[in-house]
N, C-alpha and C positions, 0 to 999 in steps of 0.2 A: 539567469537560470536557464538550464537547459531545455528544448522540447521535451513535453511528457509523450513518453512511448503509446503508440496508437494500441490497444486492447481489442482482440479478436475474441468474440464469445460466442459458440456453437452449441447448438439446443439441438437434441439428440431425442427424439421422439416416435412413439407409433402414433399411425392414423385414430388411432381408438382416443387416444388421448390427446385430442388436438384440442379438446374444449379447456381445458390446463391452461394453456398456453398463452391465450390473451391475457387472464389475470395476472400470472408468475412474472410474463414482463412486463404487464400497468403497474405491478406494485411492489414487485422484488426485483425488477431491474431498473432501476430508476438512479441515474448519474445524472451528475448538474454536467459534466465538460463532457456531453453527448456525441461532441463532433469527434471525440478521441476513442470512443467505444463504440464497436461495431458488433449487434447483436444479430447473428444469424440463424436461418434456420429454412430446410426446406422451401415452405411457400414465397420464400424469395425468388425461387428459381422461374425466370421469365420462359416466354415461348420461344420453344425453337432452342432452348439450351438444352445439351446433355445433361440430363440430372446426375446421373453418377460420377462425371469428371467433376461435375458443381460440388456435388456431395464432397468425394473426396479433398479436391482441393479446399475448400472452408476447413473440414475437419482436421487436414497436416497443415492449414497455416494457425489454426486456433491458442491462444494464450489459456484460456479456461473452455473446459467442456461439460457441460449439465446434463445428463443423462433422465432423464423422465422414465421411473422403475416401475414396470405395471408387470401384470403376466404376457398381456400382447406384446411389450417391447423386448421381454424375454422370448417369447415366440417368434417375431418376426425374424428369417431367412437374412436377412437384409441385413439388419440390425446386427445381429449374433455374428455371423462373416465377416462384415466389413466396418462398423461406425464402433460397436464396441471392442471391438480385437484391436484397432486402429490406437482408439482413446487410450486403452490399461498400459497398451505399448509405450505410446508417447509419455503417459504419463510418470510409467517405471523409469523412463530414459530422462526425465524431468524437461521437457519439452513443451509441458503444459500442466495444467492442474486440472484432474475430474470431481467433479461434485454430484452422486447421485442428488434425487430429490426423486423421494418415495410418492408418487401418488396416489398409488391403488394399490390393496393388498396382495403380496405374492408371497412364492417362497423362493428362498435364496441359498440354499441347501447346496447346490449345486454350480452357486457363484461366491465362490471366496475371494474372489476379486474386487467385487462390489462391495461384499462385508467389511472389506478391510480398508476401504474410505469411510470416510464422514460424509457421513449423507444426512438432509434435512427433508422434512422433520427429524428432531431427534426421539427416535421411539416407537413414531404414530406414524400412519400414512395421510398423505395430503387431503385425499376424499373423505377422511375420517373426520377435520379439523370444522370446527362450529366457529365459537364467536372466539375459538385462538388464532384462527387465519390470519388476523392481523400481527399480530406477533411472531408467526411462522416467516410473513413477507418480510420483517424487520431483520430477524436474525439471520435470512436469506442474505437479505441487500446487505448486511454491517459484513457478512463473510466473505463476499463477493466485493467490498470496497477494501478490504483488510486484504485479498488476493491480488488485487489490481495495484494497489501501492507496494508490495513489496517486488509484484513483478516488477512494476517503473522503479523501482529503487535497487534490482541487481542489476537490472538494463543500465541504470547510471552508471554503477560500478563498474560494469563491463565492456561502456564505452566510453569512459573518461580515463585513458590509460595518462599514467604521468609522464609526458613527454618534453616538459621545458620546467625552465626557474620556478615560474608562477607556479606549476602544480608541486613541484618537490619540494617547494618553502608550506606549500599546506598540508604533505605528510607529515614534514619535521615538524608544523606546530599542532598537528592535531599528536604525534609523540610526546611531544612535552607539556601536554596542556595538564594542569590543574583537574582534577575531576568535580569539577563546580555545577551548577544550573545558576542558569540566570531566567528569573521570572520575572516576566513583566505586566503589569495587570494597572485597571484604571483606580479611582477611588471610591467609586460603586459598591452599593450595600451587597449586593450579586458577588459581582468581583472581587472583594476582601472578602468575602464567605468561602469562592474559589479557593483563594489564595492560602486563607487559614486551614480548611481542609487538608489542600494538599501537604502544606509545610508539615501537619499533624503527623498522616501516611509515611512523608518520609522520615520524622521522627524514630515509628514504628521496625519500618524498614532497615533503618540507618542499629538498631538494636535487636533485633533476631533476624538480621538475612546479612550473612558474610561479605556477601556480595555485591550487598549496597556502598557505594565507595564516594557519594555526592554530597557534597553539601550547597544548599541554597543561597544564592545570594539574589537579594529583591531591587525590583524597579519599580516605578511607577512611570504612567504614561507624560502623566504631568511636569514629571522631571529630568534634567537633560540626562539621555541617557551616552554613555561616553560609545566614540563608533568603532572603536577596537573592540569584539569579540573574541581575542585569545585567551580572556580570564576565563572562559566559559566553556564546556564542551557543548551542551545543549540549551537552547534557548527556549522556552515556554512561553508565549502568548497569550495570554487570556481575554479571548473576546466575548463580551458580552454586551453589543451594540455597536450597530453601522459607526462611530466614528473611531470605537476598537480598531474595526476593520480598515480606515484609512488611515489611522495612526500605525495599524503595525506593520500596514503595506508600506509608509514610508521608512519606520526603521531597518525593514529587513534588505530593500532595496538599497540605501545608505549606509550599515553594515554590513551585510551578507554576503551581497549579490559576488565577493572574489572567491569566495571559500570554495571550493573544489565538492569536499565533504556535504551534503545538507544536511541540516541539522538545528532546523526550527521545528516545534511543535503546535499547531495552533489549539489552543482547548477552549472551544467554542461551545456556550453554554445550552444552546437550545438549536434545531433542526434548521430553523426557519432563516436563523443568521447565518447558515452554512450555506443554504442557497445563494447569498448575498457574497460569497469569497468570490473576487477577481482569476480571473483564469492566470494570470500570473503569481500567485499562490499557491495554487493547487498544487503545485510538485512538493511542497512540504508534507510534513506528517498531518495530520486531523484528530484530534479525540472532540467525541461531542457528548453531550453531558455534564452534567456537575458531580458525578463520580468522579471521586480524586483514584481509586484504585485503576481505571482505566490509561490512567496517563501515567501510573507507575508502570503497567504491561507495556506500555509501547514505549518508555525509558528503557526498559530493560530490551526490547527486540531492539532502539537504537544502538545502543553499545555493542548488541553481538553483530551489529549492520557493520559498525566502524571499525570495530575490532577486526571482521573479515577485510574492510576496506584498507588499513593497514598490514597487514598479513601479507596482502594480493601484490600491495606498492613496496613495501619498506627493502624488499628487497635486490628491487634494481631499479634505486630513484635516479633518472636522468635530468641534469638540467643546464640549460643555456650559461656560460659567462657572459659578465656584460660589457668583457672585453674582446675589439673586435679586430681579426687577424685575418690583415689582409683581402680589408672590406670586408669577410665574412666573421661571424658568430662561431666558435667554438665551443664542443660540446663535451662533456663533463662527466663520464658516470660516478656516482656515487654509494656505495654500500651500505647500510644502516644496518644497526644492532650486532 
């Protein structure tokens, strides 16, 4: 599997509201693959460094930018000129992703900029939040993991151009493939609960949404599972215990690891077993919980993922013969559709 793309995340604040700041990252910035996400902000900036060259560079190299909306950060000189004129820009030109996150009450009458991202809380301002603060951090971290995976996942697209055999044989069979899932789950009371659920959803799905086009085909962990995945467009994991985890770490490795496309799901039942996924995993998709409707939302973000990854390849698949002229390799384009 490929390196996951390192994550730059810039914290855009006034002084007024610096007391924010430790909480929002103890508990809405919290990633297990730490060494890959780098969360910045101001009081990073050592002695003797230009702070505004600091400022600025974190800000234009940032993947996600968090903005802290009070009245002083709408006041601030500083702020208004350079951090957010910077941010809306990059963010229009799709450079980055901005995330308000309302702190303290203001008015915004005057920023239609702001209003027209998704900013959390949804509603309410931060200082306002009592015993929902916990569930504010949650919905933070789940959108901020949901941002980060699909950045590493057009960074795949956009750096794994098809350039030999191996990758233009996984166009043509991600084109011809079946529109199947292949679920794999243990024989856990957990697990077939999992697994009953979802089948139900897609039942649902599969009868008033046009657009559902999958049918399910099941595994168990227990039983040999065959290591061609061409039946399959996406594959479903269900873990629900550490030896889930080393069982689907060895099939996805003995299966997967040639596919170009990713396109495993892991649906891990509870927080605590996510922590426990090997950094060799992590470039997969994640749903956590035993909501089966969550892992139909990111079925459906898969397909328009591959759909685009197709689209981008199919029309100028190049690939190696593996016949060789005059000591060298010649090279082949191919057109599709």
């Amino acid at each position: 599997m490929p390196d996951l793309k390192d994550i730059k995340i810039f914290i855009s604040y006034a002084n007024e509201d610096a007391r924010f700041l430790d909480d929002i990252k103890r508990y809405a910035l919290r990633f297990h693959n730490t060494q890959q996400i780098e969360i910045w902000d101001d009081g990073k900036i050592g002695l003797g460094d230009g702070w505004d060259d600091e400022i600025k560079k974190h800000l234009n190299e940032a993947d996600i930018i968090l903005l802290f909306i009070s009245m002083d950060f709408l006041l601030s000189d500083y702020i208004n000129k350079t951090e957010l004129v910077t941010a809306i820009e990059r963010h229009s030109n799709k450079q980055c992703t901005v995330i308000p996150i309302f702190v303290r009450y203001c008015l915004l009458d005057d920023y239609p900029q702001i209003r027209a991202l998704q900013g959390f809380p949804k509603g309410k301002f931060f200082a306002e939040l009592k015993e929902e603060k916990d569930r504010f951090y949650i919905e933070l971290n789940e959108a901020i993991k949901k941002e980060v995976n699909e950045i590493r996942t057009n960074a795949s697209l956009q750096t794994t151009p098809v350039e030999n055999k191996k990758d233009a044989e996984s166009v043509l069979q991600q084109e011809n493939m079946q529109p199947k899932i292949r679920l794999v789950h243990s024989d856990t009371v957990l697990s077939n609960m999992m697994k009953q659920l979802f089948v139900k959803e897609t039942e649902g799905e599969r009868k008033h949404n046009k657009d559902w086009k999958f049918e399910v085909e099941e595994f168990t962990y227990s039983n040999s599972i065959p290591p061609s995945v061409d039946s399959s467009v996406f594959n479903i994991h269900i873990i629900t215990s550490e030896a889930d985890i080393a069982t689907t770490a060895n099939n996805i490795s003995n299966a997967e690891s040639s596919d170009q496309y990713k396109k495993s799901v892991l649906w891990i039942s509870e927080n605590a077993l996510e922590e426990k996924i090997p950094t060799e995993l992590k470039s997969n998709k994640i749903v956590v919980g035993t909501m089966s409707s969550k892992l139909i939302e990111m079925i459906y973000l898969l397909e328009k993922e591959r759909q685009e990854f197709l689209k981008t390849n199919k029309d100028n698949v190049s690939y190696f013969n593996d016949k060789a002229v005059g000591g060298s390799l010649t090279m082949t384009s191919v057109k599709l559709g």
